[in-house]
Phi, psi and omega in degrees: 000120178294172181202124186282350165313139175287135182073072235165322194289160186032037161228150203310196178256006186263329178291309177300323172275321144335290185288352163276292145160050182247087188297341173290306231279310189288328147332293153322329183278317189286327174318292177225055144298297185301312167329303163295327187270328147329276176342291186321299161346277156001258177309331173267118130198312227245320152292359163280307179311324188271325179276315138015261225278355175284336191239000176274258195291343197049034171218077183334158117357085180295134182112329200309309174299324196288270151026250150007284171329272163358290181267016144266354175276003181271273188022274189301274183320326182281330188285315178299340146279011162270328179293300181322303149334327225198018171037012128006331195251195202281136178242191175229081198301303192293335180302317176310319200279323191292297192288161175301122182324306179315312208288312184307316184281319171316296176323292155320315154317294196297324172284313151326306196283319163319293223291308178282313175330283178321328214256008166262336201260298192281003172270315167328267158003313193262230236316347163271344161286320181273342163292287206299353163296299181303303196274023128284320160085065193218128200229150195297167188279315139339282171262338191064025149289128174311135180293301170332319178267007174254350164280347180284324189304308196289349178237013164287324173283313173285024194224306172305287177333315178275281219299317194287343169293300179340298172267035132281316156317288189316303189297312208284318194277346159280318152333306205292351185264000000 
């Protein structure tokens, strides 16, 4: 996405917000990275750990897949406002060089505004699912973790996914003139 501020072009928007100083957004982006990269850490320490005592001791990890589950809604959600953040995700480079930079934003634009639509949709969803957890009170099978907060993750990560599309729309929609 082009960005018409001088010296701006082909940089990502966590550089571009930065360099303004507009800090929640870049802020949500350094959480949650760390967030994904902590998660990771995780699940490899703990599949390590887990193969270890299966084959030393023959006594798995009680938990370990459930675990796992778990620490990929960290994962999953924090790299995706991170990837967004950082134009991360998949273009389609020769179409980007073929259309008229106008033609590109408008496009881009239209794709921003899907994006946030779905990624608002799915923060509703979790969060009318994970209330309806809580007040059921249904917990992993296993460990007996409660369900409900890694569905608040999931639409906590989608309401950041929608804001950061959002100033990406803004930026896309400026492009067009």
């Amino acid at each position: 996405m082009a960005n018409r501020e001088e010296g701006q072009e082909g940089k990502s928007l966590s550089e571009r917000e930065n360099r303004r100083g507009k800090g929640p957004l870049v802020f949500l982006n350094q959480g949650s990275a760390w967030m994904s990269a902590i998660a990771l850490v995780v699940i490899m320490l703990l599949g390590t750990v887990d193969v270890l005592l299966r084959v030393v001791l023959q006594k798995p990890l009680l938990g370990t897949y459930e675990i796992t589950q778990f620490l990929m809604v960290f994962a999953v959600f924090g790299g995706l406002v991170y990837a967004a953040m950082h134009d991360g995700h998949v273009t389609i480079d020769w179409i980007a060089m073929v259309l008229p930079k106008r033609i590109l934003a408008i496009v881009n634009s239209i794709a921003c505004f899907l994006g946030i639509l779905l990624f608002a949709s799915v923060a509703w969803q979790s969060m009318i699912q994970g209330n309806e957890l809580l007040r059921k009170g249904q917990t992993s099978f296993v460990l007996g973790i409660p369900l409900y907060p890694f569905l608040w993750v999931v639409a906590l990560g989608s309401i950041v996914l929608a804001l950061v599309l959002l100033s990406k729309l803004r930026d896309s929609i400026r492009d067009w003139r």
